[in-house]
Gaussian input, Z-matrix of N, CA and C with variables (Angstrom, degrees):
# hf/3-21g

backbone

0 1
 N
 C     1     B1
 C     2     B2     1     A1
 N     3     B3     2     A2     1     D1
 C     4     B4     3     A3     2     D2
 C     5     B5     4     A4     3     D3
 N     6     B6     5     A5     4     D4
 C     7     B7     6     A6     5     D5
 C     8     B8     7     A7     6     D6
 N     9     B9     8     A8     7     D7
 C    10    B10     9     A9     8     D8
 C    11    B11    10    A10     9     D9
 N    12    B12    11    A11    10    D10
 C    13    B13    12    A12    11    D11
 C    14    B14    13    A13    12    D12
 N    15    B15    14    A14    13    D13
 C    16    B16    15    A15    14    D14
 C    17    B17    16    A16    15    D15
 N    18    B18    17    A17    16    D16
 C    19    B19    18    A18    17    D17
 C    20    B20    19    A19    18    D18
 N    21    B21    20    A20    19    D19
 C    22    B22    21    A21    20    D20
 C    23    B23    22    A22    21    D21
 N    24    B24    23    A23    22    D22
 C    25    B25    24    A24    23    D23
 C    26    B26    25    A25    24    D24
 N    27    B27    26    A26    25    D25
 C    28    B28    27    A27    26    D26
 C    29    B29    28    A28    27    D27
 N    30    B30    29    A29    28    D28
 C    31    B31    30    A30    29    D29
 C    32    B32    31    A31    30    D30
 N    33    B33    32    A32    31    D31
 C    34    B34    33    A33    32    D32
 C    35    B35    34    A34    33    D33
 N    36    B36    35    A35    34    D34
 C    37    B37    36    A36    35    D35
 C    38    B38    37    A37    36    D36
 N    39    B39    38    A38    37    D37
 C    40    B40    39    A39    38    D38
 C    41    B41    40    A40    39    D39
 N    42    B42    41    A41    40    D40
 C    43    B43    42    A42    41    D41
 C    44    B44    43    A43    42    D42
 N    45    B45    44    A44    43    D43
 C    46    B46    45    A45    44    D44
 C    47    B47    46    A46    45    D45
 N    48    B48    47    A47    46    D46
 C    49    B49    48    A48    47    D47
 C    50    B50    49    A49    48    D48
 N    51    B51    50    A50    49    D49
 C    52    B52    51    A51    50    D50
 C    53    B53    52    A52    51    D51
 N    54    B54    53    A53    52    D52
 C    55    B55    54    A54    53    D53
 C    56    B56    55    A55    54    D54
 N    57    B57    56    A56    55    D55
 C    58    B58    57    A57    56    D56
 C    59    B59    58    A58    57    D57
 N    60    B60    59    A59    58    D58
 C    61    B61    60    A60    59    D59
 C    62    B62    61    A61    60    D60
 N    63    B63    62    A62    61    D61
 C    64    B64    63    A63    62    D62
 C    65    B65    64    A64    63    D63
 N    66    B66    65    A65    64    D64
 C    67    B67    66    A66    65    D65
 C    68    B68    67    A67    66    D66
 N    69    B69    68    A68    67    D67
 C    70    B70    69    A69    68    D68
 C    71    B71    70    A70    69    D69
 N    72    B72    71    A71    70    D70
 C    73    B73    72    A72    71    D71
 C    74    B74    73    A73    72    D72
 N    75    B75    74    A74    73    D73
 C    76    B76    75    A75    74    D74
 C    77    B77    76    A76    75    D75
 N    78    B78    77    A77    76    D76
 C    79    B79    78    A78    77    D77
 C    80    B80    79    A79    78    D78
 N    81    B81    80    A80    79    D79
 C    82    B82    81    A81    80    D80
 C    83    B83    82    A82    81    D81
 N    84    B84    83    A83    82    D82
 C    85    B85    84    A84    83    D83
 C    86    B86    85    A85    84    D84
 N    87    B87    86    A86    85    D85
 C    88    B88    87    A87    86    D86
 C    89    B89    88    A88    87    D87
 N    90    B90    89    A89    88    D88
 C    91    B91    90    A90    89    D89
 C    92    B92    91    A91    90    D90
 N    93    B93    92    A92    91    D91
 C    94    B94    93    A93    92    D92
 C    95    B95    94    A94    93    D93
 N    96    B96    95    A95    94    D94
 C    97    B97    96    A96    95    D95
 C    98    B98    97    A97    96    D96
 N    99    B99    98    A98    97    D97
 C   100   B100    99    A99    98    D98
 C   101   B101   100   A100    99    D99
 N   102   B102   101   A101   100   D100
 C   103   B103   102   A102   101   D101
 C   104   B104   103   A103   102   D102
 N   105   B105   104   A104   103   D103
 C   106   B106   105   A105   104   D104
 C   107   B107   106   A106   105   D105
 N   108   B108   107   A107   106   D106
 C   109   B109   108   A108   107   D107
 C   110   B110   109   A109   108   D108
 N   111   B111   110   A110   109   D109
 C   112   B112   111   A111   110   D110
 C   113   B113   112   A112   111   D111
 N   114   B114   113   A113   112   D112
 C   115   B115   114   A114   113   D113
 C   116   B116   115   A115   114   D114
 N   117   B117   116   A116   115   D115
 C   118   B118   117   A117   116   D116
 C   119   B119   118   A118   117   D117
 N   120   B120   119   A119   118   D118
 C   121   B121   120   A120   119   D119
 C   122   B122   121   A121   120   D120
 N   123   B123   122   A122   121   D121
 C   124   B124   123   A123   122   D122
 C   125   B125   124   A124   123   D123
 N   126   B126   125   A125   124   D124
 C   127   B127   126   A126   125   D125
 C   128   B128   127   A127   126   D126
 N   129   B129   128   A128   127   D127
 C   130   B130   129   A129   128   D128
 C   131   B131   130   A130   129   D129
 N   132   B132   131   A131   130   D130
 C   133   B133   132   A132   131   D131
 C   134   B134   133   A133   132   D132
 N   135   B135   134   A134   133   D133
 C   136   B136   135   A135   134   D134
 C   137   B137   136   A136   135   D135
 N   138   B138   137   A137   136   D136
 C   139   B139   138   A138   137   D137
 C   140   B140   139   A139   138   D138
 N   141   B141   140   A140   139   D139
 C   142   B142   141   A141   140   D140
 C   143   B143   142   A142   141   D141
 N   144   B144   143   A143   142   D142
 C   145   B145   144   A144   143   D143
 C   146   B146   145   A145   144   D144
 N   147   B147   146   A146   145   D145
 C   148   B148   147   A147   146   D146
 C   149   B149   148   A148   147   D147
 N   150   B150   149   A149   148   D148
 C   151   B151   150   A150   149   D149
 C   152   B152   151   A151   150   D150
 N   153   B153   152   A152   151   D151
 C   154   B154   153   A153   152   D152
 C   155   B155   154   A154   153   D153
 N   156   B156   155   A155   154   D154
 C   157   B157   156   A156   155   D155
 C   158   B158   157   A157   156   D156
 N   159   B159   158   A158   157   D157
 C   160   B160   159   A159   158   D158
 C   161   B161   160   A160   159   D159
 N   162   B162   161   A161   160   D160
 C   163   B163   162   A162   161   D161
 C   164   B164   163   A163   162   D162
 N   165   B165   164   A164   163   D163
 C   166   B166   165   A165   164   D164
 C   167   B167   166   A166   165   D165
 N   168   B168   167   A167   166   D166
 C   169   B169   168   A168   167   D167
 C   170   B170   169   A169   168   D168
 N   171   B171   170   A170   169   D169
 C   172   B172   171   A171   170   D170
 C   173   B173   172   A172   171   D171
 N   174   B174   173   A173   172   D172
 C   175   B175   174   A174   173   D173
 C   176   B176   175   A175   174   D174
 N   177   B177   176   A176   175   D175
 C   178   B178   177   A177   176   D176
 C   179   B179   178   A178   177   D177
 N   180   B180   179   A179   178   D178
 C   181   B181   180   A180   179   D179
 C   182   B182   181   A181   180   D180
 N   183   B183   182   A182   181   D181
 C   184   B184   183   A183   182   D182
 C   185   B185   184   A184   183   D183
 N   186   B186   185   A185   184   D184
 C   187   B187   186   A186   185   D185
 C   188   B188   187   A187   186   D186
 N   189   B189   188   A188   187   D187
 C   190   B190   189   A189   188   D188
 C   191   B191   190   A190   189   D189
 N   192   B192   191   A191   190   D190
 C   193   B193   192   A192   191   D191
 C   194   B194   193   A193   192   D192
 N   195   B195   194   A194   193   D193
 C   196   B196   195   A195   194   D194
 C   197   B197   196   A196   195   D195
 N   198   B198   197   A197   196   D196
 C   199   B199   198   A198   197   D197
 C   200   B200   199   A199   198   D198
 N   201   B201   200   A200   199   D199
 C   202   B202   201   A201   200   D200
 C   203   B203   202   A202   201   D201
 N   204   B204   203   A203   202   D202
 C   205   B205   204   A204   203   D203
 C   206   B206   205   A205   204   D204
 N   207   B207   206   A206   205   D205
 C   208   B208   207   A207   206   D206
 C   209   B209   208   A208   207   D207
 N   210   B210   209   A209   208   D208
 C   211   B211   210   A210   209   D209
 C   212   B212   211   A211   210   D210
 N   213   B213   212   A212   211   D211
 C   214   B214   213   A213   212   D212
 C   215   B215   214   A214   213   D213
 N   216   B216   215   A215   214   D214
 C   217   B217   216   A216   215   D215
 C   218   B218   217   A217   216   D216
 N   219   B219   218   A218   217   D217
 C   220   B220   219   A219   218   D218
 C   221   B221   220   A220   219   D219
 N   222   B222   221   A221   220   D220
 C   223   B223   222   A222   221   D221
 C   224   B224   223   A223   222   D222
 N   225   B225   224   A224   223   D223
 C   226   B226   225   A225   224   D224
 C   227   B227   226   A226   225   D225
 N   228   B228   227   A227   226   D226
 C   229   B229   228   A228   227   D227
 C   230   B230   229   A229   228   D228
 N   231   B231   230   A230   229   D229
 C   232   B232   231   A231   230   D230
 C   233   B233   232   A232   231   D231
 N   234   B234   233   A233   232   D232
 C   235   B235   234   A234   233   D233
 C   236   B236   235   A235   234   D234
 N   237   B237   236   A236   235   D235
 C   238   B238   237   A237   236   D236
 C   239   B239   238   A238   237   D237
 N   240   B240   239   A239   238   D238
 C   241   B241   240   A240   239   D239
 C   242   B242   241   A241   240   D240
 N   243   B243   242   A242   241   D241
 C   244   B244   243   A243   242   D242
 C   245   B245   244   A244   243   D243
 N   246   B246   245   A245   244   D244
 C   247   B247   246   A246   245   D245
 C   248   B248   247   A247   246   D246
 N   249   B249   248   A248   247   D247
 C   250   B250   249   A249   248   D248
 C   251   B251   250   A250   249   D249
 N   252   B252   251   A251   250   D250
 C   253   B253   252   A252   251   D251
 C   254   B254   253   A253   252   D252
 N   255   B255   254   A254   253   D253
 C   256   B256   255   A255   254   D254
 C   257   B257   256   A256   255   D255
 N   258   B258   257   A257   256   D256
 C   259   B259   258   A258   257   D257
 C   260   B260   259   A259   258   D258
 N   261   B261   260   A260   259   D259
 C   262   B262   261   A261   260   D260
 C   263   B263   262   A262   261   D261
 N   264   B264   263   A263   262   D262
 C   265   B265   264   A264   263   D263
 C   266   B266   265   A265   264   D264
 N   267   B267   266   A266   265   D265
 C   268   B268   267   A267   266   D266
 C   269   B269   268   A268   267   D267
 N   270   B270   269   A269   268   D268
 C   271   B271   270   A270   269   D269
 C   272   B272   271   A271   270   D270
 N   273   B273   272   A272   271   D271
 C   274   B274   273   A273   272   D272
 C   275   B275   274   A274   273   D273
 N   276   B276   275   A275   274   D274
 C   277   B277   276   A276   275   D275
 C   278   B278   277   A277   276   D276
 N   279   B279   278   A278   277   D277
 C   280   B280   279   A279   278   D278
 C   281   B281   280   A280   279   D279

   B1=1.4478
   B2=1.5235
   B3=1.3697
   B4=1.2195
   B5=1.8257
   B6=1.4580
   B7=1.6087
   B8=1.2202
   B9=1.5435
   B10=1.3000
   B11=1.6686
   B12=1.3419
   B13=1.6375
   B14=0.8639
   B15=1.0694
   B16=1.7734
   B17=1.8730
   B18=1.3031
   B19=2.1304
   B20=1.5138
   B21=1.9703
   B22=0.8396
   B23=1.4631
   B24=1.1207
   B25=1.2513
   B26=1.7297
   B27=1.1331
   B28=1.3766
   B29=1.8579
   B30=0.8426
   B31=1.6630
   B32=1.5985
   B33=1.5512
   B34=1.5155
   B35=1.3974
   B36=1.3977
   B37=1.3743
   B38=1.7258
   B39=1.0981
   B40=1.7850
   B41=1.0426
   B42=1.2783
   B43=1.6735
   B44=0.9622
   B45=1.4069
   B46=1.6002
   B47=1.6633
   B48=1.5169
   B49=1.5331
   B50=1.5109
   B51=1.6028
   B52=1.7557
   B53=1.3195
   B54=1.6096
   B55=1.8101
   B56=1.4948
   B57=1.0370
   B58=1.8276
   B59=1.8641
   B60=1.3551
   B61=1.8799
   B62=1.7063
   B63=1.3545
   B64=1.6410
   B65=1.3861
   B66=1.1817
   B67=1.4950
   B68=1.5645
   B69=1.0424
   B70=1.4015
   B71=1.2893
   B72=0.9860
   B73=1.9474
   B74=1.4498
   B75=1.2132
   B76=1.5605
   B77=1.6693
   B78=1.7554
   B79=1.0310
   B80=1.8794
   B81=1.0038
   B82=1.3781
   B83=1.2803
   B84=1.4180
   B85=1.6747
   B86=1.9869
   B87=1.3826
   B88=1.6616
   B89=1.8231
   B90=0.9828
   B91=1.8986
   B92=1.3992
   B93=1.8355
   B94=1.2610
   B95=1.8718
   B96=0.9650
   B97=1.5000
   B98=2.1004
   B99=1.2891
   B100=1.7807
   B101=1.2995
   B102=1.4387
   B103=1.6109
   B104=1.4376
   B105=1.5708
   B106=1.8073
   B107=1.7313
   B108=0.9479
   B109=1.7414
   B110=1.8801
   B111=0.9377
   B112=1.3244
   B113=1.9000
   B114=1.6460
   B115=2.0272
   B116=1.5210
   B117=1.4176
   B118=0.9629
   B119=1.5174
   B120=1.1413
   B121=1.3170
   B122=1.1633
   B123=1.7092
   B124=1.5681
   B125=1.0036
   B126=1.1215
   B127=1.4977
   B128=0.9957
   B129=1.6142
   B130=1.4708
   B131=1.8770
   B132=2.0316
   B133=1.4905
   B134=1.6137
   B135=1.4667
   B136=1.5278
   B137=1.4039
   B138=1.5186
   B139=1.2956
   B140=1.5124
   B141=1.6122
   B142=1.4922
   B143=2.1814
   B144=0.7208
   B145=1.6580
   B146=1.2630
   B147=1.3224
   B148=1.6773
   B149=1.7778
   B150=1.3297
   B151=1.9966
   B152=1.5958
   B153=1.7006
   B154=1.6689
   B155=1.6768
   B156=1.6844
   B157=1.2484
   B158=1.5626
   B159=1.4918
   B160=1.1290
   B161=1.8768
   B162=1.1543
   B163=0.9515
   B164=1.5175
   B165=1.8078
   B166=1.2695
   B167=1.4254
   B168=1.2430
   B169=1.8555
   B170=1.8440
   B171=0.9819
   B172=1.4449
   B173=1.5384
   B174=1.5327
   B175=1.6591
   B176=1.5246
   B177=1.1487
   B178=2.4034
   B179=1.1837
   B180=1.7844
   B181=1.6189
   B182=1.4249
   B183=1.7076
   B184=1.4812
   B185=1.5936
   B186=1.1712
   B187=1.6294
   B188=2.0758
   B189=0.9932
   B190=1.5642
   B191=1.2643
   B192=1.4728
   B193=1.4868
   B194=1.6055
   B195=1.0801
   B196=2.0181
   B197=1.9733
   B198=1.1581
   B199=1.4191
   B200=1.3696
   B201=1.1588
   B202=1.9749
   B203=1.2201
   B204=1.1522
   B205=1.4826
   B206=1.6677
   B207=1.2485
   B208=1.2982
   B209=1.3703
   B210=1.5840
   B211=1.5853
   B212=2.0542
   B213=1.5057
   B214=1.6360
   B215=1.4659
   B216=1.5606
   B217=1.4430
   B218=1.6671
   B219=1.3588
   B220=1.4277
   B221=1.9267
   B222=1.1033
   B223=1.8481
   B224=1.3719
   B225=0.8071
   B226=1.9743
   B227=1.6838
   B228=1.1816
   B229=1.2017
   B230=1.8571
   B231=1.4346
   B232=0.8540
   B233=1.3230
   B234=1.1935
   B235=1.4168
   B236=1.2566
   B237=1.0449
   B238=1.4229
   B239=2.1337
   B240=2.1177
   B241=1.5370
   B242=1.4882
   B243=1.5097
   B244=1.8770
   B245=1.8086
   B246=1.3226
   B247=1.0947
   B248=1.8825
   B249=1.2104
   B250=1.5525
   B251=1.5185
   B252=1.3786
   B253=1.2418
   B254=1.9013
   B255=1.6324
   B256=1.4982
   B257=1.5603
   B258=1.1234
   B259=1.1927
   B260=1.7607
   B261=1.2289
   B262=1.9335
   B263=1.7390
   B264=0.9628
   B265=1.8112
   B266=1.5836
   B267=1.3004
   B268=1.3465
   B269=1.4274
   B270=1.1502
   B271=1.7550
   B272=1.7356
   B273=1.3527
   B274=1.3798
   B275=1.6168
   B276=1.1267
   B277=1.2617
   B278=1.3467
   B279=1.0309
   B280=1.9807
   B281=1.2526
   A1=111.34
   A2=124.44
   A3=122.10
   A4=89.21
   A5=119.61
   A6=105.60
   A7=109.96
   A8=132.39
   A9=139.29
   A10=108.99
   A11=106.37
   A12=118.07
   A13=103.32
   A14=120.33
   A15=153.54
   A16=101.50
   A17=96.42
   A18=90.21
   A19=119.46
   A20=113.60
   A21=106.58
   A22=111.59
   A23=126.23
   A24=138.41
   A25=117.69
   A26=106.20
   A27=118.44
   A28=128.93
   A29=113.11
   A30=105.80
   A31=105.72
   A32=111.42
   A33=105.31
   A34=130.34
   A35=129.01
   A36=128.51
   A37=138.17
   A38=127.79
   A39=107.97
   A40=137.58
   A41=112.24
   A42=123.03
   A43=83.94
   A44=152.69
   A45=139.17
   A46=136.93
   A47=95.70
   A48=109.02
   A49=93.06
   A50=100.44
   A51=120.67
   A52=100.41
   A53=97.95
   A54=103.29
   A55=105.64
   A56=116.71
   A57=103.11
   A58=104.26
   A59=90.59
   A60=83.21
   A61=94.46
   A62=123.07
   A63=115.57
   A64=110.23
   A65=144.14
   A66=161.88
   A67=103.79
   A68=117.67
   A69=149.57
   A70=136.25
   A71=158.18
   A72=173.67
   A73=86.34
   A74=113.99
   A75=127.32
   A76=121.01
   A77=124.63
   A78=120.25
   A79=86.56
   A80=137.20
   A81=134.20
   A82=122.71
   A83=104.05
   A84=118.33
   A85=84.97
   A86=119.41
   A87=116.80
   A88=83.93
   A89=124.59
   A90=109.42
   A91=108.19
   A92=112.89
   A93=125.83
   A94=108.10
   A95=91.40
   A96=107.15
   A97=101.44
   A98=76.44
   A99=92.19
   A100=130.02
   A101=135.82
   A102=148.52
   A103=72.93
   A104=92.34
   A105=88.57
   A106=99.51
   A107=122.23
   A108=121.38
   A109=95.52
   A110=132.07
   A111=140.55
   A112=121.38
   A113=82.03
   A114=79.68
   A115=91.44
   A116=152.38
   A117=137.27
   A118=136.39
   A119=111.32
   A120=127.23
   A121=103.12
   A122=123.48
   A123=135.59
   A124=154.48
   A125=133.80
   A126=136.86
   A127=126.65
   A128=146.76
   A129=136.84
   A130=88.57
   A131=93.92
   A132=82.71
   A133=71.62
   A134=116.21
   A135=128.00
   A136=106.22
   A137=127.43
   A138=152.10
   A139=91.62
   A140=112.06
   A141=134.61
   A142=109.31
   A143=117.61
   A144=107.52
   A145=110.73
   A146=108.85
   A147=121.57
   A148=101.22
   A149=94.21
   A150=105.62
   A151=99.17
   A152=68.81
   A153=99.84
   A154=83.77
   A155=113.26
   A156=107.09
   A157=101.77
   A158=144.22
   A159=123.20
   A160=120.36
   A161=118.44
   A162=116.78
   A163=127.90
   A164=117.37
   A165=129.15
   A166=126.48
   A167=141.89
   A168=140.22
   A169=84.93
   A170=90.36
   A171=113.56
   A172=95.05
   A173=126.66
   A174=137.79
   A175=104.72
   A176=80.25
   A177=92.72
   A178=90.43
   A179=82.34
   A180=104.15
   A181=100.22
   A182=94.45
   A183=124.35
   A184=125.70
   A185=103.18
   A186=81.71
   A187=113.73
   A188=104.58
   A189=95.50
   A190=130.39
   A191=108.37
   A192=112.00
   A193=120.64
   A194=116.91
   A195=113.10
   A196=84.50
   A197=96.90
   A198=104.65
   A199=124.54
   A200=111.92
   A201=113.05
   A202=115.16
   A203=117.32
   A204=125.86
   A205=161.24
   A206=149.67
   A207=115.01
   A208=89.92
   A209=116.65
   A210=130.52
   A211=115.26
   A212=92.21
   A213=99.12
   A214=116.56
   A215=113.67
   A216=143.90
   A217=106.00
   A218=92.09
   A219=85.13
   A220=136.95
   A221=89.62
   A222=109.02
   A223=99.06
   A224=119.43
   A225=117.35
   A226=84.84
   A227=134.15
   A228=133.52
   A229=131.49
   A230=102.20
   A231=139.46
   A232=138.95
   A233=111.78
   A234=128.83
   A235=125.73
   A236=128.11
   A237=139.21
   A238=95.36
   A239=90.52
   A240=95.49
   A241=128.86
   A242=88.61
   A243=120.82
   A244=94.69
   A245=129.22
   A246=114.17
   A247=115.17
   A248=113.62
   A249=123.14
   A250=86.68
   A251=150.52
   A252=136.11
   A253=93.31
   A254=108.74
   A255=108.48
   A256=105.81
   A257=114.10
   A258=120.04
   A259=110.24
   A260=97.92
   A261=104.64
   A262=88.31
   A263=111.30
   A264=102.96
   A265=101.89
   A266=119.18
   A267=165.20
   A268=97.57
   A269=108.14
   A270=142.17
   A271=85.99
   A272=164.64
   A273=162.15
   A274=92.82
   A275=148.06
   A276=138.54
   A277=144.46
   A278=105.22
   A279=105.26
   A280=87.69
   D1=-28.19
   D2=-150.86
   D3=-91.16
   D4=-32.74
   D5=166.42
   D6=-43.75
   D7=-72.30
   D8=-164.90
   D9=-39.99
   D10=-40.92
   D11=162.30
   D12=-31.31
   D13=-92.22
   D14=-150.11
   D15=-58.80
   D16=-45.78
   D17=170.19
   D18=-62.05
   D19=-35.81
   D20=-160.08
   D21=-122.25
   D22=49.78
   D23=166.98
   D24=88.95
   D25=-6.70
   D26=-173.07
   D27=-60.08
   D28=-170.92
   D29=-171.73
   D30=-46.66
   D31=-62.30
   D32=175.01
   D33=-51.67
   D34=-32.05
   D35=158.42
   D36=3.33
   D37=77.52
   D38=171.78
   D39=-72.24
   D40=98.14
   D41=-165.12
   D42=-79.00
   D43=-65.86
   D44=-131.77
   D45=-63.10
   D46=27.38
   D47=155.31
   D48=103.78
   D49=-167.28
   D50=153.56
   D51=-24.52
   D52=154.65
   D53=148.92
   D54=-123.22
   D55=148.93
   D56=176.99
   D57=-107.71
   D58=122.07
   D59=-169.90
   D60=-120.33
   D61=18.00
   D62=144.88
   D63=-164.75
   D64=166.96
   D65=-137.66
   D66=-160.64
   D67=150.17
   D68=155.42
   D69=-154.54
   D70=141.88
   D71=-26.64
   D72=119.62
   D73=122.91
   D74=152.70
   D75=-149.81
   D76=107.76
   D77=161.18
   D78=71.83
   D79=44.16
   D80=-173.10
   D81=28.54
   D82=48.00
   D83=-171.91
   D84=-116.95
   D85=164.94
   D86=-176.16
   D87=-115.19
   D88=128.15
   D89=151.41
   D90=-127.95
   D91=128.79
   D92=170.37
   D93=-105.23
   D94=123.47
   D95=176.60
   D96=-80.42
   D97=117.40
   D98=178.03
   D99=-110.50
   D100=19.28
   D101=-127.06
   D102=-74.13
   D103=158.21
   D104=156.70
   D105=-151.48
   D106=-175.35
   D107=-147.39
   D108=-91.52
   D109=125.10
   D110=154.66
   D111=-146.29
   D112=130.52
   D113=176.07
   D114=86.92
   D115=21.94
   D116=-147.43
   D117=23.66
   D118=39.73
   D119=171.21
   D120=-148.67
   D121=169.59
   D122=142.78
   D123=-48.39
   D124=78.97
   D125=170.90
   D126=-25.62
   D127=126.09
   D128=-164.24
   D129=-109.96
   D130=123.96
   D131=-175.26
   D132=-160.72
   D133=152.55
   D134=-177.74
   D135=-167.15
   D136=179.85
   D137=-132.69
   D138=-159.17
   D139=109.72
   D140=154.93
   D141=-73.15
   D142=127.79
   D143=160.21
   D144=-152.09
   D145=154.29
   D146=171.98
   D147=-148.88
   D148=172.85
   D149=168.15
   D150=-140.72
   D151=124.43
   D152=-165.82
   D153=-115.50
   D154=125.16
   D155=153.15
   D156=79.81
   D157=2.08
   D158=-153.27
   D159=85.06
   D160=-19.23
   D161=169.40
   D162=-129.81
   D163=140.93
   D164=-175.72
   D165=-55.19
   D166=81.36
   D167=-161.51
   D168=-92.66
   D169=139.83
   D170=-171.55
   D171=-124.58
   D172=168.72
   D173=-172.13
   D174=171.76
   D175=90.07
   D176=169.00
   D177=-83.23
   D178=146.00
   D179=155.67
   D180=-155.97
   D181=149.74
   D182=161.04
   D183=-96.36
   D184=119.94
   D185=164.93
   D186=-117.80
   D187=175.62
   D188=177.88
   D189=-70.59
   D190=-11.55
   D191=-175.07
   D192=-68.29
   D193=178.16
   D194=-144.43
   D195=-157.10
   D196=134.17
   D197=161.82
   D198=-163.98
   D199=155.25
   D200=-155.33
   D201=-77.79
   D202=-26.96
   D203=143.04
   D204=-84.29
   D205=135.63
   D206=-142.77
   D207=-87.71
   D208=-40.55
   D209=174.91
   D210=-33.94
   D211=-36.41
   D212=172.90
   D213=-70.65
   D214=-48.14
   D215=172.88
   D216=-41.85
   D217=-64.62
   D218=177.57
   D219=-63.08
   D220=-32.01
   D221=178.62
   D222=-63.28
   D223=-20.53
   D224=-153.10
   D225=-116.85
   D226=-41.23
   D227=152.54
   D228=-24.82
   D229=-53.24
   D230=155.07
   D231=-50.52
   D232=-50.39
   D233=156.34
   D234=-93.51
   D235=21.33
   D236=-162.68
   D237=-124.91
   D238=-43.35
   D239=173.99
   D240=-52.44
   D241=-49.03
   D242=171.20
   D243=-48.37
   D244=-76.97
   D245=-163.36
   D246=-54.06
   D247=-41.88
   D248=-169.32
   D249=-65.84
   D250=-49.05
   D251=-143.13
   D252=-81.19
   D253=-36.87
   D254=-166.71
   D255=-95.29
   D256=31.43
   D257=-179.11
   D258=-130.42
   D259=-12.27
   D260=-150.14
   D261=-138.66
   D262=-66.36
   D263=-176.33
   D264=108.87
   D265=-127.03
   D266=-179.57
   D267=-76.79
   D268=-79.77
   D269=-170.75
   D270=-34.37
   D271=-26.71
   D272=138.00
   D273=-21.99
   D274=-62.03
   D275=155.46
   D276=-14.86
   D277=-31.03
   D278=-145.91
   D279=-96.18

């Protein structure tokens, strides 16, 4: 019973958003890798941030890619951040 919970909003349920299951520092950019499970696999999806000015600018992204692991999900997450930050700058903002 407690699956059926857990699908359908019930006591077991995790509402509490993203999970961040790795981090990296790039170029003083923050990226948390956030995949989260779809299709029975992982979704590669993470969180760009910096403080610009005193303040935190944040920039999600999804991409379509899927992997069987979250540990895989996340690395590629990760490196996927690294490329968007050295490719984009600041300009991930606007």
């Amino acid at each position: 019973m407690s699956f059926w919970k857990s699908l359908f909003g019930g006591k077991g349920a995790d509402t509490s958003g993203p999970k961040t299951v790795g981090a990296a520092e790039h170029k003083g950019f923050r990226i948390e890798a956030q995949p989260y499970a779809e299709g029975g696999q992982y979704q590669a999806a993470g969180v760009i941030s910096k403080e610009i000015d005193g303040e935190v600018k944040t920039h999600r992204f999804v991409r379509a890619d899927r992997f069987p692991t979250i540990e895989d999900a996340a690395e590629f997450v990760l490196m996927k951040g690294r490329q968007i930050i050295d490719q984009q700058g600041t300009r991930i903002f606007d």
